[in-house]
C-alpha positions in Angstrom: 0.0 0.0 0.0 1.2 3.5 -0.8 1.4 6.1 1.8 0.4 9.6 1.0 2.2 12.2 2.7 0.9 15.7 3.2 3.1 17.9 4.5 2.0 21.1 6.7 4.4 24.0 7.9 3.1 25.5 11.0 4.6 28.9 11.9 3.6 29.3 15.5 2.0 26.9 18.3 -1.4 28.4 17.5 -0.5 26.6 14.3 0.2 23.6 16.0 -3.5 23.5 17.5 -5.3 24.5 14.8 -4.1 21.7 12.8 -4.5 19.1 15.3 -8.5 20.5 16.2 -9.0 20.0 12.2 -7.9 16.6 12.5 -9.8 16.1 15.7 -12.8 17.4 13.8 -11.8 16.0 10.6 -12.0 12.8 11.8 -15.5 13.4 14.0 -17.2 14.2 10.7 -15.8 11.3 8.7 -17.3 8.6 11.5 -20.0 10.3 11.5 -20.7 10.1 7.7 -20.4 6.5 7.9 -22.4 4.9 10.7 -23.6 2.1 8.1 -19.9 1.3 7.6 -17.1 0.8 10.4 -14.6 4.0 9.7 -11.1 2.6 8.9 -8.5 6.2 8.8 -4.7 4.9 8.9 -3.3 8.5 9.7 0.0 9.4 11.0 0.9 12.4 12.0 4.4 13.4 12.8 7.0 16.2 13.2 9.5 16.3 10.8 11.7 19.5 9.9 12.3 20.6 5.9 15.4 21.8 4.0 16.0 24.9 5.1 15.2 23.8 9.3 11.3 24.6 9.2 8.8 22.7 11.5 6.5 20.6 9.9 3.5 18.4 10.6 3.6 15.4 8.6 0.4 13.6 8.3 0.7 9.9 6.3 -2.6 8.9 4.9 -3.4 5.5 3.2 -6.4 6.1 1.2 -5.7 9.0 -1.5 -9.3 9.8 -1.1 -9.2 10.7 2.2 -6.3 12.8 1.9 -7.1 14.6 -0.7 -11.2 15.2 2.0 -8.6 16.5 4.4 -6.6 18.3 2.5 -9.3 20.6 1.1 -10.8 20.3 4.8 -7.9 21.7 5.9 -8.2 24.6 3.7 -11.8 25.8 4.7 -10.9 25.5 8.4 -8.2 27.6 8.4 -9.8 30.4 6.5 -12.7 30.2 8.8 -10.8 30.4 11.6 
C-alpha cells in the first residue's frame, strides 16, 4: 500500500493547535458520515523539519481519497478560523 504524505508548515504553536482541532474534527465528521460502515482512517501524524530547518506536521494517509477530503478540509478551516 502507498502512503500519501501531506506535508503542513506550521509557523507558531497556535498553528500547531489548529491543525490538530481540524484533524480532531476532521476525523468526527468522517465517523460520523459513515455509521452504516465501520470507519477505517490509517493516519500518521508526525514532526519532521524541511530543508531549510522549518517545523513541519507530517500527516501519512493510506487512502488518497481521504487525503485529498482532508486536504481541502484543511483549507476551509483555516480560513474560517
Amino acid at each position: 500500500m502507498t502512503d500519501i504524505v501531506l506535508d503542513f508548515e506550521l509557523d507558531s504553536e497556535d498553528a500547531d493547535v489548529q491543525l490538530s482541532e481540524a484533524i480532531d474534527t476532521f476525523l468526527t465528521l468522517q465517523e460520523s458520515a459513515v455509521r452504516d460502515d465501520p470507519f477505517d482512517l490509517d493516519l500518521m501524524v508526525r514532526t519532521v523539519f524541511g530543508p531549510g530547518g522549518e517545523r513541519l506536521k507530517r500527516l501519512v494517509f493510506q487512502q488518497r481519497e481521504i487525503a485529498n477530503a482532508f486536504d481541502s478540509f484543511w483549507s476551509s478551516f483555516r480560513r474560517a478560523s
